[in-house]
VEXLUM-23871 format. One line per field, with one value per residue: residue in one letter; z, y, x of N, C-alpha, C, O in turn. Coordinates in Angstrom, 3 decimals. Example, Ala and Ser with C-alpha at 12.3 -4.5 7.8 and 13.67 -1.06 7.14 Angstrom:
BEGIN
residuo (a;s)
n_c3 (7.800;7.080)
n_c2 (-5.690;-2.250)
n_c1 (13.190;12.850)
ca_c3 (7.800;7.140)
ca_c2 (-4.500;-1.060)
ca_c1 (12.300;13.670)
c_c3 (7.800;7.870)
c_c2 (-3.300;0.030)
c_c1 (13.200;12.900)
o_c3 (8.465;8.039)
o_c2 (-3.319;1.138)
o_c1 (14.236;13.409)
This chain:
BEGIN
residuo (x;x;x;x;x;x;x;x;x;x;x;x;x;x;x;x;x;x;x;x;x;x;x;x;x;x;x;x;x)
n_c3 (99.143;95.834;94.060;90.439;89.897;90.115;88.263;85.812;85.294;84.822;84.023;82.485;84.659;86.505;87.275;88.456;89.515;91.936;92.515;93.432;95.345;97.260;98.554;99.689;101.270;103.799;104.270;105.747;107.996)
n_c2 (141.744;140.586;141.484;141.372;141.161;143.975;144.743;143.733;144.289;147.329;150.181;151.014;153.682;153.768;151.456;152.407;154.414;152.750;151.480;153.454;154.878;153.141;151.380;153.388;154.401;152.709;152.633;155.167;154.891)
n_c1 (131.312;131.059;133.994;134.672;131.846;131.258;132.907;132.540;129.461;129.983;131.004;134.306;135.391;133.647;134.715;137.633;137.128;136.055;137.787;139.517;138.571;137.418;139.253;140.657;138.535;138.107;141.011;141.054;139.394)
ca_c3 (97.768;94.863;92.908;89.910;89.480;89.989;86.970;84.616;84.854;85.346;83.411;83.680;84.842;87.130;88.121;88.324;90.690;92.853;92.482;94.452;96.501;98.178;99.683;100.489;102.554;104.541;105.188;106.338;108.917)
ca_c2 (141.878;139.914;142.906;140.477;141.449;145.242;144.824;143.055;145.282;148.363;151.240;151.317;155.142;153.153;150.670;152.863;154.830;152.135;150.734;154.678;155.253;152.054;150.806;154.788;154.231;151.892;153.079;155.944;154.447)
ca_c1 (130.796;132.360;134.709;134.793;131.047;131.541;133.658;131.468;128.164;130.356;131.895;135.591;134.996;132.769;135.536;138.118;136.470;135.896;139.040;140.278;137.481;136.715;140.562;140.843;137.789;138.711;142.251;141.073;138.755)
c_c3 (96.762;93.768;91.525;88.975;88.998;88.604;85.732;84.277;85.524;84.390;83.524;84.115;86.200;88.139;88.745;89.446;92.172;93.641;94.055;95.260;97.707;99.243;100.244;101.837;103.661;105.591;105.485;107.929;109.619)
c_c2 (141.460;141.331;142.047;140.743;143.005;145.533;144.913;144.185;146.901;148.906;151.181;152.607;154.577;152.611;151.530;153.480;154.022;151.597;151.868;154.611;154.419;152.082;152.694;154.955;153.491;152.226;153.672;155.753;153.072)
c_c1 (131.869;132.559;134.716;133.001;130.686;132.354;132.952;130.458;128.841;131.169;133.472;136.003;134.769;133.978;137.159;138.144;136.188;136.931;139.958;139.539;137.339;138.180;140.508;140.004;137.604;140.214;141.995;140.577;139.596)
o_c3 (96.736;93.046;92.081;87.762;87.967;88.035;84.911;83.265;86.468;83.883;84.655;83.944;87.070;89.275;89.650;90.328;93.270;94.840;95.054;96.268;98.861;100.354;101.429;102.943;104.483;106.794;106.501;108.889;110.577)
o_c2 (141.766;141.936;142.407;140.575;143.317;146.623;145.819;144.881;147.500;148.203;151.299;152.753;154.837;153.012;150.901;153.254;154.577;151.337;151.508;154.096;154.818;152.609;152.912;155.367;153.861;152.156;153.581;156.275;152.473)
o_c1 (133.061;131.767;135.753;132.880;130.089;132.290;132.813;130.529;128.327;132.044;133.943;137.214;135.600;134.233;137.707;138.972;136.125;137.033;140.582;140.023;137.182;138.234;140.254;140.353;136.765;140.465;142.684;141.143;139.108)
């Protein structure tokens, strides 16, 4: 998924969030 779009139509609350959440989820797994 292009992050680049997640940006655009996204809160930066929104992005922010994604920004922690996502690589966290991953490294964890």
């Amino acid at each position: 998924l292009p992050k680049g779009s997640s940006i655009e139509f996204g809160t930066p609350s929104t992005v922010r969030f994604l920004y922690v959440a996502w690589p966290a989820n991953w490294q964890s797994l």
